[in-house]
N, C-alpha and C positions, 0 to 999 in steps of 0.2 A: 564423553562426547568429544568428536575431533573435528578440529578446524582443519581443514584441507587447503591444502599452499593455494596461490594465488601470482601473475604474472601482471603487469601494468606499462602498457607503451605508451609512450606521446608519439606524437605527428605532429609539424607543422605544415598544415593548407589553411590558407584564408585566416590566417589566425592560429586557435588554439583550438585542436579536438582529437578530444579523450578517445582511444578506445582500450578498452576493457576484455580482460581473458581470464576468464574464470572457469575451475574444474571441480565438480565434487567426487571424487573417486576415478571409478572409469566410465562416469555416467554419460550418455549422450544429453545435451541440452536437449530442449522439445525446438522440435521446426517450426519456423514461420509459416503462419496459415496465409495467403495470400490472397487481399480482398479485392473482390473485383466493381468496381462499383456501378461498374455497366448494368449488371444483374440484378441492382436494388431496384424494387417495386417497393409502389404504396403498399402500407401494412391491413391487412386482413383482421376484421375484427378478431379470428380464431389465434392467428399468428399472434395478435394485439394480447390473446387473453395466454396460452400458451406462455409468452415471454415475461409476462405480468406474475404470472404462477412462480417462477424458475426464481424471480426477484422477492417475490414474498416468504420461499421458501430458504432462500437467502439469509433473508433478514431474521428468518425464524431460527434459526442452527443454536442458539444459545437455551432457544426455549422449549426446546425439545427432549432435553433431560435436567433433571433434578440440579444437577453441577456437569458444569464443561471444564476443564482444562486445556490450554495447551503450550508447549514450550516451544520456541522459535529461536533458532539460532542463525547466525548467519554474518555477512561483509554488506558494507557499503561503502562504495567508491566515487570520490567528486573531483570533478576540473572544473576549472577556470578562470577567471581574471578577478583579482580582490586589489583595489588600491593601483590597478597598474600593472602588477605584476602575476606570472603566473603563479598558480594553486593547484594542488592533487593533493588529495588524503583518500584515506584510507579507514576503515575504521570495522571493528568487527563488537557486534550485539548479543545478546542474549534477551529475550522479553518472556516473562510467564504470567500468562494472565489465566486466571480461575472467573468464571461468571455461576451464580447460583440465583435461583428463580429469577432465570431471564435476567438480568443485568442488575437487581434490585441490590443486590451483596457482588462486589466483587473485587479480585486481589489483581494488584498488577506489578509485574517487579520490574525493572530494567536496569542492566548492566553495558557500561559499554565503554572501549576503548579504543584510540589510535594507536594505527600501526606505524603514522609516518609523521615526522616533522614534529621531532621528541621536543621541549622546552625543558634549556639547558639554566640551568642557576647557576650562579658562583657564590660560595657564601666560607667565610673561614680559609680563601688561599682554595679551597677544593672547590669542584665542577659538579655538581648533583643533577642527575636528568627527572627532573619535576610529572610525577604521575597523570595522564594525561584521562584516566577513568573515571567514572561518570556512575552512581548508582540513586537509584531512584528507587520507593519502597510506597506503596498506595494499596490501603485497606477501607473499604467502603460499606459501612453494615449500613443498610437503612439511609437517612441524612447524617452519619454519622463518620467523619474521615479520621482516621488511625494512619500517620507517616512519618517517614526517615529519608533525610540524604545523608547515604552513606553512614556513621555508625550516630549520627546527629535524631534524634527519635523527637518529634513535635507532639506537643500535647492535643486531644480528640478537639476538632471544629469540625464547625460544620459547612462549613467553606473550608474546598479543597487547595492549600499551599503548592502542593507539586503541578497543579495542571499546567501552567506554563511551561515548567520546567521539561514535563513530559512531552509537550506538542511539538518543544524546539528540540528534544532528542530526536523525535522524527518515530517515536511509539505506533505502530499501527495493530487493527486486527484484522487477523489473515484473509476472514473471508471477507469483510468490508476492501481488502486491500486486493484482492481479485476481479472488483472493479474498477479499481483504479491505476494511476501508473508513477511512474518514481518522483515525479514533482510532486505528487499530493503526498505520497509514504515521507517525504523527505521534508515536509511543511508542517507532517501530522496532525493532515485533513480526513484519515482514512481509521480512525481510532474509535468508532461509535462502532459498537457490534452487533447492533438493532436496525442499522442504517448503508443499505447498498449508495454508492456513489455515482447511482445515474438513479431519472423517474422517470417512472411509465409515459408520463406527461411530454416527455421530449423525445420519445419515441417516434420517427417519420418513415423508415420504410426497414425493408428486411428483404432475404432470399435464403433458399432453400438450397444448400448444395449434400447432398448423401442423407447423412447424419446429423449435418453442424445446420443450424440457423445462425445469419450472420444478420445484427439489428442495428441501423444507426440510432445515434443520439445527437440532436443537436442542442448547441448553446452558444450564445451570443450575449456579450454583458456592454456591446459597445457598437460605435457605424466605422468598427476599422479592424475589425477582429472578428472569426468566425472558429468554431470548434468542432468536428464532427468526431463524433467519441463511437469505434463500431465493436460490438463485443460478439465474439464467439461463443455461441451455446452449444456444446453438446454432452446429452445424456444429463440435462437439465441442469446444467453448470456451466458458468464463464470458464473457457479456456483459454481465451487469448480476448485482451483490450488493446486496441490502436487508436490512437488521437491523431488527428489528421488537422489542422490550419491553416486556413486563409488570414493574407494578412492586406490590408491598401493603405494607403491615405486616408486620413478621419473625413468621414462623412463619405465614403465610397460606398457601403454596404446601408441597406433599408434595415430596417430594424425587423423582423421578419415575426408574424404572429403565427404563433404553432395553432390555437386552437380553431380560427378562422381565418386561413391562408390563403391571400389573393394569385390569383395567376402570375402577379411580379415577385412573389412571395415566394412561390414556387418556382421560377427560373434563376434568380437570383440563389438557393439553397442549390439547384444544380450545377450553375456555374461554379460556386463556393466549392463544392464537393468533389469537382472534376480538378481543379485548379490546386485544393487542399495539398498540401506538403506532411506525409509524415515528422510526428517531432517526438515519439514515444510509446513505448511497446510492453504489454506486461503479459510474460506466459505462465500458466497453472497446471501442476497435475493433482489428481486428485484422486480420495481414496475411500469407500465405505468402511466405517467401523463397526455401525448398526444399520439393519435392515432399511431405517429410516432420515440418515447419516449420512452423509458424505460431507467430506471434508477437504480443504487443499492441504497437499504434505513437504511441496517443492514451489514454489513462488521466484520468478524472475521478471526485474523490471528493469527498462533502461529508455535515457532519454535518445533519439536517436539524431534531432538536429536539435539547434540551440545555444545563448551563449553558454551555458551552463551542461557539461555532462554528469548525468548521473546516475550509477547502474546499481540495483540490489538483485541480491541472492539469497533468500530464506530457505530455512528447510522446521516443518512444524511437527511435534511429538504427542498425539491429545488422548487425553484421560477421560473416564467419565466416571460418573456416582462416586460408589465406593472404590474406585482405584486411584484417588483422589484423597490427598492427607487430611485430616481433619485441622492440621497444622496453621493450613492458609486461611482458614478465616477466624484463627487467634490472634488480635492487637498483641500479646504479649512478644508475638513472633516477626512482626513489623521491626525491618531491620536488621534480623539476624540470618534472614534466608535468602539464598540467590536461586533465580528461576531453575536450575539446576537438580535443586532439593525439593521442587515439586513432583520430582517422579523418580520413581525407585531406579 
């Protein structure tokens, strides 16, 4: 497997903001789909049921064969202010996750390390540069957890030790993370592989352009913050998520009811929507394995405003059945395997 170089600039405007140059071979990135939101109409019970299908079959991708596998390799890159001062890192992953009858059994590895801003020791007169890698080992039969950090192996509970551990590496899975964008992969919010990261429920309008359905989502946890989340479907899969934010003064915004929406309900989410600022962008490509299969294989996400920049690049390798080691759901094997060794 190869990591492919990587370029990093800062700029000073208005502060600190990151951008990011990343290349995997001589591949083109995928283009920005460009939302127009003039276009959005109320949604169509058909549209409604249509986008409803695309999400369930989403959620389904694990349960559709006996054993899934897949390996994800990839870089993540962060800016911004800690304590004062500026921050950039860098850091490149490795995650192998195996699921078997649907999420009931399943193996998750995670390796990971920085590229930048070594931690230097001095001990004995000499300078040692201090290992800055991170491995994570999670085996799940039943209520039953089987783990290791690093070559450290923890006796069977049934309460899971690593799951912290995992959420704060920033663990995601793929197709859950096709809904989502670099602050949730980065929070690891996006790590349930039964669970797309939008509902039908917050579903308020969509349009039609060729091929692609474009559907907003809205969401609102507060009266000074607005969220509209629109995702691109086509050929029954997110290709592109964009978050767009409104932001005011607390108590500027009504609290807006999706299910029985007054007429200030409804101008209010227009104005919000018109006004909105992109702040975050995740594109997909994707690839059939099995006639009933599709998968993503190239994953890119980045925050686009905010204090915080932060960009991912995945690229995913998936197995099924028997092209699938019998290895990964041996406890004996907890801790000696890297996502790596899950595929020939």
């Amino acid at each position: 497997m190869v990591f492919y170089g990587c370029r990093v600039s800062v700029c000073w405007l208005c502060g600190f903001i990151l951008t990011l140059s990343l290349g995997f071979a001589a591949e083109k990135k995928p283009s920005d789909f460009e939302i127009d939101v003039a276009k959005l109409e109320p949604v169509t019970p058909e549209t409604k049921h249509a986008i409803q299908d695309c999400l369930i079959d989403l959620e389904s991708t694990p349960l559709l064969v006996q054993r899934l596998a897949v390996v994800v390799t990839g870089e993540v890159f962060t800016g911004g202010r800690i304590e004062g001062q500026e921050a950039v890192n860098a850091k490149q992953f490795a995650i192998g996750w195996v699921t078997q009858a649907g999420a009931k059994n399943q193996r998750v590895i995670f390796q990971g390390a920085s590229l930048l801003n070594p931690v230097l020791r001095d001990r004995d007169g000499q300078r040692y540069v201090q290992s800055s890698a991170n491995s994570f080992d999670q085996l799940k039969r039943g209520d039953e957890y089987f783990e290791a950090r690093g070559p450290k192996r923890y006796p069977m509970s049934r309460k899971p030790r690593l799951a912290p551990l995992l959420k704060v590496s920033g663990v995601f899975y793929p197709t859950t993370a096709t809904t989502a964008t670099a602050t949730e992969w980065y929070r690891g919010s996006a790590a349930n592989p039964l669970a797309a990261r939008v509902e039908i429920e917050r579903l308020v309008s969509s349009y039609q352009e060729g091929k692609k359905t474009i559907a907003e989502f809205y969401y609102q946890s507060n009266d000074s913050a607005v969220l509209h989340r629109f995702i691109v479907f086509e050929g029954g899969v997110p290709i592109q998520v964009e978050d767009r934010m409104a932001m005011s003064t607390p108590g500027r915004f009504r609290l807006v009811s999706l299910l029985q929406p007054k007429s200030a309900d409804l101008e209010q989410m227009k104005r919000t929507r018109e006004s909105a600022v992109p702040v975050a962008r995740t594109q997909t490509k994707w690839k059939k394995i099995q006639a009933d299969l599709q998968v993503p294989i190239e994953i890119r996400s980045r925050t686009i405003n905010g204090p915080h920049a932060i960009e991912f690049v995945a690229n995913c390798v998936w197995l099924t059945n028997e092209k699938i080691k019998p290895v990964a759901f041996e406890p004996t094997s907890v801790g000696t395997l890297t996502p790596l060794q899950l595929i020939d």
